[in-house]
C-alpha positions as CSV (number, residue, x, y, z in Angstrom):
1,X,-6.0,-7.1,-23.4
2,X,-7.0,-6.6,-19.9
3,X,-5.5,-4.4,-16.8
4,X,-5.9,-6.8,-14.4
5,X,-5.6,-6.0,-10.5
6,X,-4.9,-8.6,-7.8
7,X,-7.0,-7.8,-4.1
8,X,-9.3,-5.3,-5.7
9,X,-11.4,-5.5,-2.9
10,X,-9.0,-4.7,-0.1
11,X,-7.9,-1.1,1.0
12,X,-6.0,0.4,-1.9
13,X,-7.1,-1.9,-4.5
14,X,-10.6,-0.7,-4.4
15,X,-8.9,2.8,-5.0
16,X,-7.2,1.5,-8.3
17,X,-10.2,0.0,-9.9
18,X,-12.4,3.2,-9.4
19,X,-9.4,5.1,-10.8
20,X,-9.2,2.9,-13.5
21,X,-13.0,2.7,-14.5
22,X,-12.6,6.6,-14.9
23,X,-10.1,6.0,-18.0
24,X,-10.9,3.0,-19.4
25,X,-14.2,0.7,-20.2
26,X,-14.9,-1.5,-17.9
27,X,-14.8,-4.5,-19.7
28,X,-11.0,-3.9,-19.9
29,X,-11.2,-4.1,-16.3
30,X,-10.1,-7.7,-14.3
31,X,-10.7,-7.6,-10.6
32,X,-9.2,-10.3,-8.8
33,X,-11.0,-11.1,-5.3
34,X,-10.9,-13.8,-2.5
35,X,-15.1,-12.7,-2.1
36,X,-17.2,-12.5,-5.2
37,X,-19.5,-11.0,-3.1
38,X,-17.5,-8.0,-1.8
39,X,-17.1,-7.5,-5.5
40,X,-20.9,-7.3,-6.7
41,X,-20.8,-4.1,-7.2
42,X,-18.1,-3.6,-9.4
43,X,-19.3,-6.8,-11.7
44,X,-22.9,-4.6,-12.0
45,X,-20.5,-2.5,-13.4
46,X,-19.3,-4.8,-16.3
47,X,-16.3,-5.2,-14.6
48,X,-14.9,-9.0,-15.2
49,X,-14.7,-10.4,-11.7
50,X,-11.9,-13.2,-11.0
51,X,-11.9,-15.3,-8.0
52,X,-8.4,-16.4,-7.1
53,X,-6.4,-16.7,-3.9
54,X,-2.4,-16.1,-3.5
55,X,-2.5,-19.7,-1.2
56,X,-4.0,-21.6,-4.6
57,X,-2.3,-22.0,-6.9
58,X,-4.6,-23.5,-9.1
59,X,-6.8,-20.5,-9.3
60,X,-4.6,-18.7,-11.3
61,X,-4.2,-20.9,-14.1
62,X,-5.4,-19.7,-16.9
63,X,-6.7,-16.4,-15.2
64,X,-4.3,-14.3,-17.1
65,X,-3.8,-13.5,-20.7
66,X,-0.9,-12.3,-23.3
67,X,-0.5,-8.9,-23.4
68,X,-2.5,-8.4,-20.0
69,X,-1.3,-5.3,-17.5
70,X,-1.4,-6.8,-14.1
71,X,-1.2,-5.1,-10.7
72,X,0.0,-7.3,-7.9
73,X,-0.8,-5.8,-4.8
74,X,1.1,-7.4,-2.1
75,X,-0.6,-9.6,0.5
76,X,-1.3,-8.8,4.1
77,X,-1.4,-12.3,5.8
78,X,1.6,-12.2,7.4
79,X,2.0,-15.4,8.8
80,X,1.8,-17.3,5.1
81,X,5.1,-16.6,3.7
82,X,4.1,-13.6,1.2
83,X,6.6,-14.0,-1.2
84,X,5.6,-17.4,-1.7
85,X,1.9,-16.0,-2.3
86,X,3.3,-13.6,-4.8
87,X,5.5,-16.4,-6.5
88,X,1.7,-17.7,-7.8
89,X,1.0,-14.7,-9.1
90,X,4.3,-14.1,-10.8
91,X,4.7,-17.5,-12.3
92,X,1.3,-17.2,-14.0
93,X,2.0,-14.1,-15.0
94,X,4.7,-15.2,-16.5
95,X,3.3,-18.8,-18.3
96,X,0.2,-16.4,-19.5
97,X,2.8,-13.6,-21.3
98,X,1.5,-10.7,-20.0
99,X,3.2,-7.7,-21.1
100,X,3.6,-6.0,-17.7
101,X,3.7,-6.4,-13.9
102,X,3.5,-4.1,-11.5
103,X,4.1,-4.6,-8.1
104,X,3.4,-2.8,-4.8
105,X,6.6,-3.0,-2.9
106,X,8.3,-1.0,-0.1
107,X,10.7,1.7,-0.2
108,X,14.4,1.3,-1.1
109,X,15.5,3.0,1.8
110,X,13.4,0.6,4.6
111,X,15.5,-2.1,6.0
112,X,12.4,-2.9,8.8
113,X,11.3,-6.6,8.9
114,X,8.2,-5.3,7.2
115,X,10.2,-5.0,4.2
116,X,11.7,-8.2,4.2
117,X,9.0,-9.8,2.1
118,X,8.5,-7.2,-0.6
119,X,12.5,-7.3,-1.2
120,X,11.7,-11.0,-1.8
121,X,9.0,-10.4,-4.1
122,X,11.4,-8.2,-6.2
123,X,14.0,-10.4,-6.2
124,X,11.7,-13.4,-8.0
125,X,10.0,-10.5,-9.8
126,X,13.6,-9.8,-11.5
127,X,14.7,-13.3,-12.2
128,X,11.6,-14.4,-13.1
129,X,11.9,-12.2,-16.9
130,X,8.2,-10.8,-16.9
131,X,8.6,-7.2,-17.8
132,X,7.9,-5.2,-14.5
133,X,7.6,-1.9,-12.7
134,X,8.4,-1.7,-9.1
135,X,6.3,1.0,-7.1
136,X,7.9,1.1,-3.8
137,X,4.8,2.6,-2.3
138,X,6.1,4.7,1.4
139,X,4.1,5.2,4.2
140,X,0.0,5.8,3.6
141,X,-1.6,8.6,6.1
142,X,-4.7,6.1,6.4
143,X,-1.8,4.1,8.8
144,X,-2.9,6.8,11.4
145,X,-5.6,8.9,10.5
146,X,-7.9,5.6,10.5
147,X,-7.3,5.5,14.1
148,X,-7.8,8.2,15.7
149,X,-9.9,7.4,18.5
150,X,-7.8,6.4,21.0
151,X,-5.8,9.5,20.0
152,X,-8.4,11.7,21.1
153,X,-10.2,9.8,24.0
154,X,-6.7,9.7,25.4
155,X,-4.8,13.1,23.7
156,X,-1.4,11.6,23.1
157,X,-0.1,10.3,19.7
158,X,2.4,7.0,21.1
159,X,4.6,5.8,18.8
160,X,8.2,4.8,19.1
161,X,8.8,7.1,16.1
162,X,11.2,9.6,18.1
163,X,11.6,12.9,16.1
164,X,11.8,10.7,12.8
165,X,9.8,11.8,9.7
166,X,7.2,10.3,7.4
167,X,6.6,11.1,4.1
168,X,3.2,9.5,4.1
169,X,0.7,9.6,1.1
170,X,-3.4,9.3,0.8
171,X,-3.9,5.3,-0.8
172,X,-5.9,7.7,-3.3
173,X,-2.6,9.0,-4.1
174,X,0.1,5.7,-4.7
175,X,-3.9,4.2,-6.2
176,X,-3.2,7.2,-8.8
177,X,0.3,6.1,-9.9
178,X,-0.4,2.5,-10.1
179,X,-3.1,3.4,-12.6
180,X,-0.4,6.0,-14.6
181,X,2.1,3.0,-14.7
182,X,-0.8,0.5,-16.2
183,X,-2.8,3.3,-18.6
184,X,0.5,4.7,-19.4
185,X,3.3,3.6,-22.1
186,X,7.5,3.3,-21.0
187,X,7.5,2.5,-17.7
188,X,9.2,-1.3,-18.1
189,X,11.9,-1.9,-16.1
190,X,11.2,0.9,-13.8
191,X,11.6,1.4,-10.3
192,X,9.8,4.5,-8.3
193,X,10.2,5.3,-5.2
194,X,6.8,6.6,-4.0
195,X,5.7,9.2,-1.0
196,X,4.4,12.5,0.1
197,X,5.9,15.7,-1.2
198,X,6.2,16.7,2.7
199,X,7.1,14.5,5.3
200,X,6.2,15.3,8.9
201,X,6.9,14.2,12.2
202,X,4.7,12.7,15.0
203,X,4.8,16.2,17.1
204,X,3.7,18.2,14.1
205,X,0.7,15.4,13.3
206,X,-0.4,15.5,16.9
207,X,-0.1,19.0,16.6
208,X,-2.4,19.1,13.8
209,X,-4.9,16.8,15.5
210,X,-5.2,19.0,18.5
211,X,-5.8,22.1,16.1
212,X,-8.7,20.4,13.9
213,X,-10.4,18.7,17.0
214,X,-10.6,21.7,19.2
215,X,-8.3,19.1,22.0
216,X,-5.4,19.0,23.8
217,X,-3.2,16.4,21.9
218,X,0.6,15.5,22.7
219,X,2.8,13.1,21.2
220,X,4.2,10.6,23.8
221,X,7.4,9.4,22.1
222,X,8.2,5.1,23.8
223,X,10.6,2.6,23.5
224,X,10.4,-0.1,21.1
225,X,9.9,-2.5,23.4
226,X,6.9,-0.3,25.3
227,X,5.5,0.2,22.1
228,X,5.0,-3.4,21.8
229,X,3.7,-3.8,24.3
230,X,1.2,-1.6,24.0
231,X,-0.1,-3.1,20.9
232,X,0.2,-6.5,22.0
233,X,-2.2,-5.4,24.9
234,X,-4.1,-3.8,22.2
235,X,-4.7,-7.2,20.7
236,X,-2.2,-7.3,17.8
237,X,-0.6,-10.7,18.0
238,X,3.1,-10.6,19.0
239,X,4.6,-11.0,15.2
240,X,2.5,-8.3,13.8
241,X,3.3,-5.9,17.1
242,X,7.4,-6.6,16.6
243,X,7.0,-5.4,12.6
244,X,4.8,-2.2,13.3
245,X,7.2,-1.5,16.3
246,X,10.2,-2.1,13.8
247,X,8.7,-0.2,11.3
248,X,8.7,3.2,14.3
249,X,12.6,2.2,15.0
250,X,13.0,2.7,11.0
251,X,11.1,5.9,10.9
252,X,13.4,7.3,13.8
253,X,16.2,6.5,11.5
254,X,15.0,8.7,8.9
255,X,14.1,5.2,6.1
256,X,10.5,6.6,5.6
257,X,11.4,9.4,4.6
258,X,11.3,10.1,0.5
259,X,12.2,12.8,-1.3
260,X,12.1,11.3,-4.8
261,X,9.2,13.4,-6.3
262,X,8.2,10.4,-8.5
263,X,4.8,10.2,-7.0
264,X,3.6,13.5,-8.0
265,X,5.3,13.2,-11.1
266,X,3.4,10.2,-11.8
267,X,0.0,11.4,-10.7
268,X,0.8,15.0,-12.5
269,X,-0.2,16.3,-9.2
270,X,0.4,17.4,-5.6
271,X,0.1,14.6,-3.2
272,X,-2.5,14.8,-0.5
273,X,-1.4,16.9,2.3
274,X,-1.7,14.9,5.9
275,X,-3.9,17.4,7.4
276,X,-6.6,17.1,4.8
277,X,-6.6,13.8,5.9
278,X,-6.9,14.5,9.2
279,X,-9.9,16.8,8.8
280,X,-11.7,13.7,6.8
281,X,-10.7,11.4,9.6
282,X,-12.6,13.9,12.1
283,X,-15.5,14.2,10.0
284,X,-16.3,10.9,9.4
């Protein structure tokens, strides 16, 4: 039996297989990477590296085996049909027999664009019969704190947020629960809803920035539509702009917001407060 975990290279699944390697040998360890080079390091660590992509198919056959715990984190190439990607995974999960998959969806409560795909993904997750466990991981702080620059060369926050709130988590944090839900026993069939214990709004972040940086930091609330244009101009491509900019409109409307508790119940822990992950921002 293996735990097996699907982009274990990318942002928060580098975060799950260092959480994992603290609990279990790493020979029970599968990390599944477009790059065998990005994963050296972890297969120096006796970590079993698996090369597979979510656009072939083929790759997966054979890749997992009965009984195996499998983490599908979703995919971020937006322009290749993502539930289709996932469907691979999925259907060789379910040929293979593994005994459960997890997969990183969106919150219940977001009806953005962005979460068009995950609901997707659950829907074929369901029908297909694999036993599964939904995390509907919310908003991560790294969304923000990873780009801070033009924040403080500029000292406004813009988003088109309004007085919305987020209850944004570190990827430490949701990395944390994934790993509960695939060392853990009982969680089949389950759906968490997963975010901070305190949401916050875009004043109160740049509020915080201004305090930790010594600057004078506002928050510059925009339209939609100005929003996306400033990212366009930013270089985003169009597609990608209108689904962060839909994803603001949704936080105005309060659908990032979640009070569930089950992240820190999972972890057995407080999550990571947003200003300790401003102050690592600044520092680094």
């Amino acid at each position: 039996m293996s735990i097996v975990v699907t982009g274990a290279t990318g942002h928060l699944g580098r975060h799950v297989v260092e959480q994992l390697l603290e609990k279990v040998p790493a020979d029970q360890v599968t990390a599944v990477v477009r790059s065998p080079e990005k994963a050296a390091g972890l297969a120096a660590r006796g970590v079993r590296v698996a090369v597979a992509d979510y656009n072939a198919p083929e790759t997966f056959d054979g890749l997992f085996a009965a009984g195996d715990k499998v983490l599908l984190v979703s995919g971020n190439e937006f322009d290749k049909g993502r539930v289709g990607q996932h469907r691979v995974v999925i259907d060789a999960a379910k040929a293979a027999g593994v005994a459960l998959l997890a997969y990183t969806s969106a919150p219940g409560t977001l009806k953005a664009a962005l979460a068009d795909d995950h609901r997707g993904t659950e829907e074929a997750l369901l029908a297909s019969g694999v036993p599964y466990v939904l995390l509907r991981n919310g908003w991560y702080h790294e969304n923000y704190t990873e780009n801070l620059a033009p924040v403080l060369e500029h000292g406004a926050v813009v988003q088109a947020a309004g007085e919305g709130r987020v209850s944004s988590a570190s990827r430490a944090d949701y990395a944390a629960a994934a790993v509960a839900v695939l060392t853990g026993e009982g969680h089949e069939g389950r759906t968490y809803e997963l975010g901070g214990d305190e949401a916050w709004s875009f004043a109160e972040f740049a509020a915080e920035v201004g305090r930790q940086s010594g600057r004078e930091i506002v928050y510059r609330p925009v339209s939609v539509e100005e929003f996306q244009g400033i990212l366009t101009g930013a270089g985003l491509p169009a597609p990608f702009a209108a689904i962060l900019a839909g994803v603001d409109a949704s936080i105005e409307k309060g659908e990032l917001v979640v009070d569930s508790g089950d992240l820190s119940r999972l972890t057995g822990r407080p999550t990571t407060p947003v200003a300790e992950a401003i102050a690592a921002a600044l520092k680094g």
